[in-house]
N, C-alpha and C positions, 0 to 999 in steps of 0.2 A: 093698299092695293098690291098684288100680286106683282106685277113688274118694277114696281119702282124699287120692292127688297131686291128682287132679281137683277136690274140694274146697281144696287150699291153692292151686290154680292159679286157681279160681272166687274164692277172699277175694281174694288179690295181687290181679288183674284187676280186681275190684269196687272196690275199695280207690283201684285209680287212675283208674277210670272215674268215679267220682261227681265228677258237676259243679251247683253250686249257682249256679245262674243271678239274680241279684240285676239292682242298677242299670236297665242300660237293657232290660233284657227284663221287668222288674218294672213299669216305667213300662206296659208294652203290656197290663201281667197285672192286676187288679184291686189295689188299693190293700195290702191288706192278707195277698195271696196269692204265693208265690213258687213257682216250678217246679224240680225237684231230676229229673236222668237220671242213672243207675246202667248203665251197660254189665257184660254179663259175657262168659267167653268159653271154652268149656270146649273140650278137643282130646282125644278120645276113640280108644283104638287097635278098628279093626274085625277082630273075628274072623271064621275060619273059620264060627262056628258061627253062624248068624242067629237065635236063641234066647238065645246068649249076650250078640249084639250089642245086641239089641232088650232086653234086660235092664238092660244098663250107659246104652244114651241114656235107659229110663226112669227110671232110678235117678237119670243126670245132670240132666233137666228137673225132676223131684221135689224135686233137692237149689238149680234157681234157686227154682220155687217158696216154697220152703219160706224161702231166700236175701229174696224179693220181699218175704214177710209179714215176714220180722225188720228188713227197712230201716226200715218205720214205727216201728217198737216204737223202734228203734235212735232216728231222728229226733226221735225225741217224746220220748226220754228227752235229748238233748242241743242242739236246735237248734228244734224244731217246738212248737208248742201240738196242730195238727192234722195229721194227712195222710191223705192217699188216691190211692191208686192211679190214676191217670186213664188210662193205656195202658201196655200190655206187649204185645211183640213178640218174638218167637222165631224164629230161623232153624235149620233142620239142613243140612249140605251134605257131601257123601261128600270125600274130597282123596284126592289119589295113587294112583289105583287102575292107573295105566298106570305108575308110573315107580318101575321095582327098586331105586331107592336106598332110598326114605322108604317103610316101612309105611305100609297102607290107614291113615286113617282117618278118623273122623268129628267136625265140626266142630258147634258148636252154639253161637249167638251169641243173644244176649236184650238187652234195651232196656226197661229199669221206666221209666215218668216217672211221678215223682208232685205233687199239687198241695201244699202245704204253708204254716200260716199260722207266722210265725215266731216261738217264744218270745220275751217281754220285755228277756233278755237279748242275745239275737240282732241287737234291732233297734236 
């Protein structure tokens, strides 16, 4: 099934996107706060059908969303006292639609930052 590779292609990519910004960008962020960005990157094939297509990018934003709220839960159980969301970004962009080697598809790229105070063991 189409979203379940899309889901193992969204954890890998998420997986290697999180970046925990510490040291000298901590210094600029308030004492006791640290900044955490999560890239994802889903690559969607476009169908024929624009019913079918417009199904599968909501099912794939659904499934960052959904990705966005388990980062905190995820944080907080291993690194975080607190977090919160402080900006999320989303991109869609169509690929290959002129070139007969590579199938249409659709791209969708996402950007969580969140703020985050760090557990006692963290620090």
């Amino acid at each position: 099934m189409i979203l379940r590779s899309v889901r193992a292609q969204m954890l890998l990519v998420a997986t290697l996107g999180l970046s925990l910004h510490t040291a000298a960008s901590a210094e600029r962020q308030s004492a006791d706060s640290t900044s955490v960005s999560v890239t994802y990157q889903l690559t969607l094939p476009e169908s024929d059908d624009a019913a079918k297509t417009d199904a599968n990018t909501q099912a794939a934003r659904t499934m960052i969303y959904q990705r966005v709220k388990q980062e905190c839960i995820d944080m907080k159980q291993f690194i975080a006292k607190t977090c919160k969301l402080s900006k999320l970004d989303i991109r869609q962009t169509a690929g290959n639609r002129r070139n007969r080697d590579h199938a249409a598809h659709i791209n969708i790229q996402a950007s969580a930052h969140f703020r985050i105070t760090l557990s006692d063991e963290m620090q």
